[in-house]
SEVOPA-208804 format. One record per residue: residue in one letter; x negated, y, z negated of N, C-alpha, C, CB in turn. Coordinates in Angstrom, 3 decimals, always signed. Glycine has a CB too. Example, Ala and Ser with C-alpha at 12.3 -4.5 7.8 and 13.67 -1.06 7.14 Angstrom:
+--------+----------+----------+----------+----------+----------+----------+----------+----------+----------+----------+----------+----------+
| residu |     n.px |     n.py |     n.pz |    ca.px |    ca.py |    ca.pz |     c.px |     c.py |     c.pz |    cb.px |    cb.py |    cb.pz |
+--------+----------+----------+----------+----------+----------+----------+----------+----------+----------+----------+----------+----------+
|      A |  -13.190 |   -5.690 |   -7.800 |  -12.300 |   -4.500 |   -7.800 |  -13.200 |   -3.300 |   -7.800 |  -11.308 |   -4.473 |   -9.046 |
|      S |  -12.850 |   -2.250 |   -7.080 |  -13.670 |   -1.060 |   -7.140 |  -12.900 |   +0.030 |   -7.870 |  -14.084 |   -0.598 |   -5.725 |
+--------+----------+----------+----------+----------+----------+----------+----------+----------+----------+----------+----------+----------+
This chain:
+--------+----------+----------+----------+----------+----------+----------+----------+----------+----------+----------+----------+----------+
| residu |     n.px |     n.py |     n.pz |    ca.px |    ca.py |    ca.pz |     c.px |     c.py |     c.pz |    cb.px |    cb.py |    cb.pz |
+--------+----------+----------+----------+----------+----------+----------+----------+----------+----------+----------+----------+----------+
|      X |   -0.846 |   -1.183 |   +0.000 |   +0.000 |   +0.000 |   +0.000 |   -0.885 |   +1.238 |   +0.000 |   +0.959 |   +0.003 |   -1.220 |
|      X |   -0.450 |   +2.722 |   +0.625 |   -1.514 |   +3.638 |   +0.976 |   -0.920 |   +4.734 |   -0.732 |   -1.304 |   +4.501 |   +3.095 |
|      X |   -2.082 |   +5.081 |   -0.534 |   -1.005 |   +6.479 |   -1.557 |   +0.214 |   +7.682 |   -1.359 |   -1.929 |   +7.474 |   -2.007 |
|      X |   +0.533 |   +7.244 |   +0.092 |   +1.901 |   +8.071 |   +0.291 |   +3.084 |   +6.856 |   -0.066 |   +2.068 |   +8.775 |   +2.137 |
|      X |   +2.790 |   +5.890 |   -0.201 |   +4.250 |   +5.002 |   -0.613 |   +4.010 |   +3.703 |   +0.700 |   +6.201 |   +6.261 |   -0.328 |
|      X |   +3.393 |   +4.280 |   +1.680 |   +3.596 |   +3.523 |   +2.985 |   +2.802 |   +2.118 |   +3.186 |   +3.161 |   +4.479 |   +4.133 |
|      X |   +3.212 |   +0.995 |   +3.775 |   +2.295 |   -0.050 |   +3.689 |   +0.853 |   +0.042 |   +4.708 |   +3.170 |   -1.309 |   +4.016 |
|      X |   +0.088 |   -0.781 |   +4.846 |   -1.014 |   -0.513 |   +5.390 |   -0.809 |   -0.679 |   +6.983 |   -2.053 |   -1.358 |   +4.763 |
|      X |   -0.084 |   -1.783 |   +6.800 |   +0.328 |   -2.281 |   +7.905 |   +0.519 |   -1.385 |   +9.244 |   +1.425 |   -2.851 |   +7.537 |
|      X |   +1.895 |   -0.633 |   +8.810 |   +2.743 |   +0.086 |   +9.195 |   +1.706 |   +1.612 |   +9.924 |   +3.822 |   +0.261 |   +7.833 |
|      X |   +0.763 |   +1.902 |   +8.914 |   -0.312 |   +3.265 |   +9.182 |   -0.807 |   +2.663 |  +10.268 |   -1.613 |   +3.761 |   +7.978 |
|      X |   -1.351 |   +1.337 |  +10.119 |   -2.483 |   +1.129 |  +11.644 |   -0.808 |   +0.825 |  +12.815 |   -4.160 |   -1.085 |  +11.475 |
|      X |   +0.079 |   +0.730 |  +12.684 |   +1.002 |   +0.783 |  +14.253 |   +1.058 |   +1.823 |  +14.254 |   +2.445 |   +0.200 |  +14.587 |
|      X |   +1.466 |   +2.522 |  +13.240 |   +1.407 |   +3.934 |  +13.957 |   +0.524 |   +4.432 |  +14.605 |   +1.526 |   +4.814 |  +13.305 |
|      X |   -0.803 |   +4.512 |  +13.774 |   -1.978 |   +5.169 |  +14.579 |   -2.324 |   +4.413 |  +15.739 |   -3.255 |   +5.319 |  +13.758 |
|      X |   -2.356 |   +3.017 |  +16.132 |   -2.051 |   +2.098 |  +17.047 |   -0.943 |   +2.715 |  +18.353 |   -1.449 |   +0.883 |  +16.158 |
|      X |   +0.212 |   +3.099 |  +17.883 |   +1.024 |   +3.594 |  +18.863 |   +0.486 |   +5.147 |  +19.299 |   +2.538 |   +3.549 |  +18.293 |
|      X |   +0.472 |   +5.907 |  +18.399 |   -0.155 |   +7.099 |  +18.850 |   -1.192 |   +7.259 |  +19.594 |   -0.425 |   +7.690 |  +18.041 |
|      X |   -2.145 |   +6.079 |  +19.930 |   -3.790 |   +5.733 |  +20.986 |   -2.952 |   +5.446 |  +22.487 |   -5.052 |   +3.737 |  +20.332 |
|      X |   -2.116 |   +5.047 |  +22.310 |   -1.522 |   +4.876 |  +23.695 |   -1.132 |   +5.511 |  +24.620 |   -0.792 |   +4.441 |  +23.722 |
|      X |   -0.471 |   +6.610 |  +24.697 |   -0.585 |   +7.878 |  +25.361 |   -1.716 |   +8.261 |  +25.539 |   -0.024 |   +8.817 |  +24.831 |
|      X |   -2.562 |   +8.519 |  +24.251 |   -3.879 |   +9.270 |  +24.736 |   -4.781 |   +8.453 |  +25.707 |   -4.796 |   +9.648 |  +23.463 |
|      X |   -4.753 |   +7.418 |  +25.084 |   -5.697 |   +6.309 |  +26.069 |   -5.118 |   +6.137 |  +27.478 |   -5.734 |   +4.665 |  +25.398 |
|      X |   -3.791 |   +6.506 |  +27.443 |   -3.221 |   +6.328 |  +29.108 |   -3.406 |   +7.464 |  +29.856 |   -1.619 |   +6.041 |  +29.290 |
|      X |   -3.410 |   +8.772 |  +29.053 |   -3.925 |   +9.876 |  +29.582 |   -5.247 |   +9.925 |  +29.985 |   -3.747 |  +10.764 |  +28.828 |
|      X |   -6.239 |   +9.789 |  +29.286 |   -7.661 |   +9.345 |  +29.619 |   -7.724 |   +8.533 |  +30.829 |   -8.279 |   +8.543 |  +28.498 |
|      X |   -6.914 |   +7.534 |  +30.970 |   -7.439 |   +6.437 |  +32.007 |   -6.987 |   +7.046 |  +33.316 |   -6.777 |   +4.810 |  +31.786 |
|      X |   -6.014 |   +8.070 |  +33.182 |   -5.433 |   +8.609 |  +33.668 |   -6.231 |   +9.933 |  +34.596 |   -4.587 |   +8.739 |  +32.744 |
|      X |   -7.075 |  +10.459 |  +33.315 |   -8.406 |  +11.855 |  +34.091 |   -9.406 |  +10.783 |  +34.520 |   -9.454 |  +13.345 |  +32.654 |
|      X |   -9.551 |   +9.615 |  +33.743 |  -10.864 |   +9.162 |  +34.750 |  -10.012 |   +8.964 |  +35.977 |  -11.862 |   +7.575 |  +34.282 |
|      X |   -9.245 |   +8.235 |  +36.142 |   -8.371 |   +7.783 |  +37.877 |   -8.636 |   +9.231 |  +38.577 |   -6.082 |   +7.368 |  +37.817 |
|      X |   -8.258 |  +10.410 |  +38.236 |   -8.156 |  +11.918 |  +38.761 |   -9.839 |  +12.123 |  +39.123 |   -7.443 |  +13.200 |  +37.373 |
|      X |  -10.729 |  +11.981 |  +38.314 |  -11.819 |  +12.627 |  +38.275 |  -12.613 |  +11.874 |  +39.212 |  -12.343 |  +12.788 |  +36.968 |
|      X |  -12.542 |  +10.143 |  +39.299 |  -13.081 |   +9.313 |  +40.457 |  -12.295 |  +10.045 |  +41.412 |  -12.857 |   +7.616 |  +40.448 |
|      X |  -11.121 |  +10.563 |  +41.915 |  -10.475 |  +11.114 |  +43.243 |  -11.116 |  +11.665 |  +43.772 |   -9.505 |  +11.824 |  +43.299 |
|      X |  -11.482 |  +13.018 |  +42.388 |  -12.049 |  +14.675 |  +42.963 |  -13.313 |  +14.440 |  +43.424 |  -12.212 |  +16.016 |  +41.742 |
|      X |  -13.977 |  +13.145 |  +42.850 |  -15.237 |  +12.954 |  +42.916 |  -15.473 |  +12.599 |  +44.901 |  -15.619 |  +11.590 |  +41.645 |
|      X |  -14.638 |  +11.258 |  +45.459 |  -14.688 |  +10.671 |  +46.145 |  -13.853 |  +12.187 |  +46.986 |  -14.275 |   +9.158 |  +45.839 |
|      X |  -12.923 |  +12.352 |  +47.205 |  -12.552 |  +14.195 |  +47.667 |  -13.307 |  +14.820 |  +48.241 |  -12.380 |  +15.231 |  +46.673 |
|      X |  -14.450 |  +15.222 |  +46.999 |  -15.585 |  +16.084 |  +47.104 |  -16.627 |  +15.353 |  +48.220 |  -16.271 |  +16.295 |  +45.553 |
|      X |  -17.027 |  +14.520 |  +48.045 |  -17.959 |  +13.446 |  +48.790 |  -17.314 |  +13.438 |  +49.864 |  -18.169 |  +11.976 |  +48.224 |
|      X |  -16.017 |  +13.355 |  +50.459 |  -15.433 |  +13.048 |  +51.910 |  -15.688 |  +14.439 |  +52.614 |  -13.661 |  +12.576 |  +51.926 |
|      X |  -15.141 |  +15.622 |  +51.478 |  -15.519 |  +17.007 |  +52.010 |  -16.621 |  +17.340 |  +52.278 |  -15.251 |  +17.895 |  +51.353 |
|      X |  -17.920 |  +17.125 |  +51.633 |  -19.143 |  +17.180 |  +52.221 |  -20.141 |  +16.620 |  +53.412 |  -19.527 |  +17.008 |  +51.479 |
|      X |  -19.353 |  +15.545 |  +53.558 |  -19.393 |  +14.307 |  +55.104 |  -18.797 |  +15.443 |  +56.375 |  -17.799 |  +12.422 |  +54.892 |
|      X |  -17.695 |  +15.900 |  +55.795 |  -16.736 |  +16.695 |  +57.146 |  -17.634 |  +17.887 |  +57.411 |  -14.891 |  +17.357 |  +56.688 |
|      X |  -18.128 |  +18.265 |  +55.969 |  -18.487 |  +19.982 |  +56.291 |  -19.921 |  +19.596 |  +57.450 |  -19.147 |  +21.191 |  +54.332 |
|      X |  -20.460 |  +18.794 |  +56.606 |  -21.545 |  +18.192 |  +57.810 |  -21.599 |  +18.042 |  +59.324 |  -21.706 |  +17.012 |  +57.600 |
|      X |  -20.058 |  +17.497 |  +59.255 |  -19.939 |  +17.130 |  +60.859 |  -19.522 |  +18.000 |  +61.825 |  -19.077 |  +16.129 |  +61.099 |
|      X |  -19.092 |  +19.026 |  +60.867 |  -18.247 |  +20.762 |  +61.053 |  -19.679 |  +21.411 |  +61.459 |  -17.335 |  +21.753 |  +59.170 |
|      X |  -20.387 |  +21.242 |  +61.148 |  -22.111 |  +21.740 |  +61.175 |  -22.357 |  +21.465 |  +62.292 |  -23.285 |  +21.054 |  +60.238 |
|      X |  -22.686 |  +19.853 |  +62.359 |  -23.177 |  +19.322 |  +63.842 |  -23.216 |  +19.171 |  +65.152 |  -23.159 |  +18.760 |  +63.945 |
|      X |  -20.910 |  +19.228 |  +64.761 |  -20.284 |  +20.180 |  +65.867 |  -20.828 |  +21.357 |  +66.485 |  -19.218 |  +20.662 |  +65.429 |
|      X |  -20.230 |  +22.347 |  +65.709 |  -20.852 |  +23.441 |  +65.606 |  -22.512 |  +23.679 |  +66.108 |  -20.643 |  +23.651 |  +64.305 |
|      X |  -23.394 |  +23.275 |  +65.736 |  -24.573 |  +23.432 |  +66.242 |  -24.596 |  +23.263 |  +68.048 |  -25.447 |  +22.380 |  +65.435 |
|      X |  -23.935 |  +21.547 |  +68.216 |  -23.928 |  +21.163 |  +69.271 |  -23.342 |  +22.413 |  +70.209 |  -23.262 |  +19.912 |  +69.226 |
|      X |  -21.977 |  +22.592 |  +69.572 |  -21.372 |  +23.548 |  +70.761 |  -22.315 |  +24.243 |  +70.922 |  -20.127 |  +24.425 |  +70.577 |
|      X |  -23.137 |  +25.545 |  +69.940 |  -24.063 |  +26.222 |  +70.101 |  -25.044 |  +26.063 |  +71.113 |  -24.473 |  +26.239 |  +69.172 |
|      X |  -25.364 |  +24.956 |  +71.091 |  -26.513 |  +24.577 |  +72.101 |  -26.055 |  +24.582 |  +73.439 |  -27.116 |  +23.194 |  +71.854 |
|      X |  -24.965 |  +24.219 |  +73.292 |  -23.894 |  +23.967 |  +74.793 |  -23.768 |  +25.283 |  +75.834 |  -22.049 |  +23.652 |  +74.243 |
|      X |  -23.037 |  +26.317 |  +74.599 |  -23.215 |  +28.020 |  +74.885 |  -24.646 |  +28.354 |  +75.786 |  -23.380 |  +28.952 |  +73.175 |
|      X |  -25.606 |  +28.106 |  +74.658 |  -26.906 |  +28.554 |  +74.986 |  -27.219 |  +28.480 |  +76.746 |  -27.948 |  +27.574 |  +74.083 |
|      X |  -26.735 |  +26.512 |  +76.634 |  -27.101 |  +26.207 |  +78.249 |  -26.249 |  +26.563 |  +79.401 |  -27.230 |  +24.793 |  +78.468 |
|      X |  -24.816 |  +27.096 |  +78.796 |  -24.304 |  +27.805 |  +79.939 |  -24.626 |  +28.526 |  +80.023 |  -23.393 |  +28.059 |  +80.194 |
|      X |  -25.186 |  +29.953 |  +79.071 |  -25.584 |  +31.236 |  +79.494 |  -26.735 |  +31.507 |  +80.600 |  -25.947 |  +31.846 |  +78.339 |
|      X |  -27.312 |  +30.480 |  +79.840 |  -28.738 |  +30.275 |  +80.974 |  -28.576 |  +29.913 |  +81.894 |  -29.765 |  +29.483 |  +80.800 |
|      X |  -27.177 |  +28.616 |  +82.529 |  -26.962 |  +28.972 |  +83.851 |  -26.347 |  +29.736 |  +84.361 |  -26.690 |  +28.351 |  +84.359 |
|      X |  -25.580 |  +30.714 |  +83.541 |  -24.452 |  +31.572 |  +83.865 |  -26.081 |  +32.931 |  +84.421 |  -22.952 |  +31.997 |  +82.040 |
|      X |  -27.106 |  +33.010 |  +83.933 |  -28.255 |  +33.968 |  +84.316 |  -28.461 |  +33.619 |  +85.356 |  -29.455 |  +34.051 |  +83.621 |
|      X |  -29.136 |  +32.686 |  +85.664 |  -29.829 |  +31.784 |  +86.871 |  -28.791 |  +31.877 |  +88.479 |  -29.873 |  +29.842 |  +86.180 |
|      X |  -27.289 |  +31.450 |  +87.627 |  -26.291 |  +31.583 |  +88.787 |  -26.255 |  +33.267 |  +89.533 |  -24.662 |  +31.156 |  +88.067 |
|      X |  -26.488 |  +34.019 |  +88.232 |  -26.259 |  +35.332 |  +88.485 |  -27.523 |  +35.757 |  +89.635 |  -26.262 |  +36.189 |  +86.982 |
|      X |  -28.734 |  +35.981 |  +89.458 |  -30.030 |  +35.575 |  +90.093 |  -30.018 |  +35.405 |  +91.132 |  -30.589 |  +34.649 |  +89.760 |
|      X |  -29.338 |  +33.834 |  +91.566 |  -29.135 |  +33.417 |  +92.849 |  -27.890 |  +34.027 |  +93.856 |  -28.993 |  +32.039 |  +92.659 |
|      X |  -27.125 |  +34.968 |  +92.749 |  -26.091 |  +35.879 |  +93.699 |  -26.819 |  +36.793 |  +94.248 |  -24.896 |  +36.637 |  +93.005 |
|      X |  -27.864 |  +37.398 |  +93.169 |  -27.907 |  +38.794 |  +93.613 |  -29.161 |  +38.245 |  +94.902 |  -28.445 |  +40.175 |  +92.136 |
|      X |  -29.685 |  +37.269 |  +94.637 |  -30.598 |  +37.360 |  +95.863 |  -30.225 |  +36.834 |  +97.148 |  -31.761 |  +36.746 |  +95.604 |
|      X |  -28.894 |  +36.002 |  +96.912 |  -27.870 |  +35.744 |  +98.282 |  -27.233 |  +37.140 |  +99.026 |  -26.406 |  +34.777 |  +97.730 |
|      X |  -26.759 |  +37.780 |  +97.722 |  -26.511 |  +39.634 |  +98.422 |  -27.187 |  +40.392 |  +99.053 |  -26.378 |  +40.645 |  +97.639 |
|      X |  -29.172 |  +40.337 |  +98.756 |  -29.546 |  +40.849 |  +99.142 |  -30.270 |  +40.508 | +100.435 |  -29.829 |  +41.206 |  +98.372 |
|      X |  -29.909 |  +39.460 | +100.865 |  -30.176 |  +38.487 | +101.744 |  -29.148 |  +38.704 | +103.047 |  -30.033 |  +37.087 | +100.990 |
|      X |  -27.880 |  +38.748 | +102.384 |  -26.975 |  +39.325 | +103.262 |  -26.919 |  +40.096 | +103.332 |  -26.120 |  +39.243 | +103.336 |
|      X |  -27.237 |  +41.347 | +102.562 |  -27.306 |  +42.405 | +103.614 |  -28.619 |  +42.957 | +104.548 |  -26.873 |  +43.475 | +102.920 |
|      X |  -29.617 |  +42.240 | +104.092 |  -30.886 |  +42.039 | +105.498 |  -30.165 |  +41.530 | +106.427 |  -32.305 |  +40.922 | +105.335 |
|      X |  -29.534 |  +40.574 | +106.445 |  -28.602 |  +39.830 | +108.061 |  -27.518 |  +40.831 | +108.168 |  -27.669 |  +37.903 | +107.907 |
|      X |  -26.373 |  +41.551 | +107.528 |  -25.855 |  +42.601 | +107.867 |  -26.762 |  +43.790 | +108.858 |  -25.442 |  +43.033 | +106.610 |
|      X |  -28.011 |  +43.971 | +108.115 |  -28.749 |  +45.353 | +108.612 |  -29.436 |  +44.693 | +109.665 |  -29.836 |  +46.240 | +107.489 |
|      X |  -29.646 |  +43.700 | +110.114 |  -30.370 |  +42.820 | +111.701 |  -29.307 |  +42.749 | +112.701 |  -30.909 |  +40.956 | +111.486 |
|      X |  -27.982 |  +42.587 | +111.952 |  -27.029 |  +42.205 | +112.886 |  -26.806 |  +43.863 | +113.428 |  -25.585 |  +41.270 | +112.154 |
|      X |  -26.795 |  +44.529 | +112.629 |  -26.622 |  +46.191 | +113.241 |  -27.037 |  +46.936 | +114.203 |  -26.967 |  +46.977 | +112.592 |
|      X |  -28.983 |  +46.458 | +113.732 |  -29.765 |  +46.716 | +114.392 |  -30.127 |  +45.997 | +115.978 |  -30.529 |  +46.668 | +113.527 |
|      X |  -28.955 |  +44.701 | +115.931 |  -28.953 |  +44.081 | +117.465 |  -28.292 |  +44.419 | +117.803 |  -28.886 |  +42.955 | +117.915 |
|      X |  -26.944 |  +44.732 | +117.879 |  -25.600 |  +45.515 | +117.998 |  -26.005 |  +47.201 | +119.158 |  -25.030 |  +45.984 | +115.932 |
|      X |  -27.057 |  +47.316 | +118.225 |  -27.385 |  +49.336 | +118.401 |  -28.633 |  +48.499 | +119.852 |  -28.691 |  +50.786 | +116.088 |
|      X |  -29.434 |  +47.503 | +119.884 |  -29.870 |  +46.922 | +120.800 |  -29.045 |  +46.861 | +121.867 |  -30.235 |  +45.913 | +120.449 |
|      X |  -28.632 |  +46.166 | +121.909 |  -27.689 |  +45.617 | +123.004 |  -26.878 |  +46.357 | +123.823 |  -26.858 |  +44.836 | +122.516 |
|      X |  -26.325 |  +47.781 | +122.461 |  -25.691 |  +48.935 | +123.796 |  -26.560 |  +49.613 | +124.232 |  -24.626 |  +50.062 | +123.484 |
|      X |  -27.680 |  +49.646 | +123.306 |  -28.523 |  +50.172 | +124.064 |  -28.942 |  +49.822 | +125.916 |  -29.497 |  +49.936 | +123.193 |
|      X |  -29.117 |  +48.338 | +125.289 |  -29.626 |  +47.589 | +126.477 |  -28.430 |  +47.983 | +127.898 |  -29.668 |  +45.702 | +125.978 |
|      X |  -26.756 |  +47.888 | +127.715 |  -25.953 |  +47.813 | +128.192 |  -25.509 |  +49.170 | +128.701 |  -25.337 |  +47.150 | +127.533 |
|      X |  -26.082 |  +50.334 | +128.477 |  -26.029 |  +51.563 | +128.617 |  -27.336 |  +51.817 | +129.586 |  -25.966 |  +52.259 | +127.228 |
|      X |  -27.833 |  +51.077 | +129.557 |  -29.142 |  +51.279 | +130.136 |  -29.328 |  +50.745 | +131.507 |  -30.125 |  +50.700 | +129.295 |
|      X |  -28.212 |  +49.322 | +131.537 |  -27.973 |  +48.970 | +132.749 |  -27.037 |  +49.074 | +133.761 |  -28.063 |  +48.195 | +132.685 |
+--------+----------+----------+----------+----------+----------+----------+----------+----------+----------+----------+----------+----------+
């Protein structure tokens, strides 16, 4: 018997029943805390691959610009190309009436 009147028995179910909640709560933050854990770990895999992406495209950019230069390059020296054959074709043109005025 305890010194409140109560048997001994009876103190350890109680305190016995009262561990049960808490202990289910506990088992309960570890279940939560393995989640956040494994969560966290999946989020750091993605942010990675969000990276790699990312880089890749970068590199991708890079190599279009450089052909988007190169393409540019080969316009302007096709333009200036055509208009040497514009200014030959003129200059046979101004030939020819010449020639045709002449005969």
């Amino acid at each position: 018997e305890t010194p409140d009147g109560g048997s001994a028995a009876s103190q350890t179910e109680d305190h016995t029943a009262g561990e049960l909640p808490l202990r289910k709560q506990c088992d309960e933050a570890v279940v939560l805390a393995v989640a956040a854990k494994a969560a966290a770990a999946s989020a750091q895999i993605d942010a990675r691959c969000v990276r790699s992406q990312l880089a890749i495209a970068r590199a991708t950019l890079a190599e279009c610009e450089a052909s988007i230069r190169v393409l540019g390059a080969e316009a302007a020296e096709a333009r200036a190309c055509t208009a040497g054959v514009e200014a030959e074709c003129a200059c046979l043109k101004r030939e020819k009436e010449t020639l045709l005025r002449q005969a």
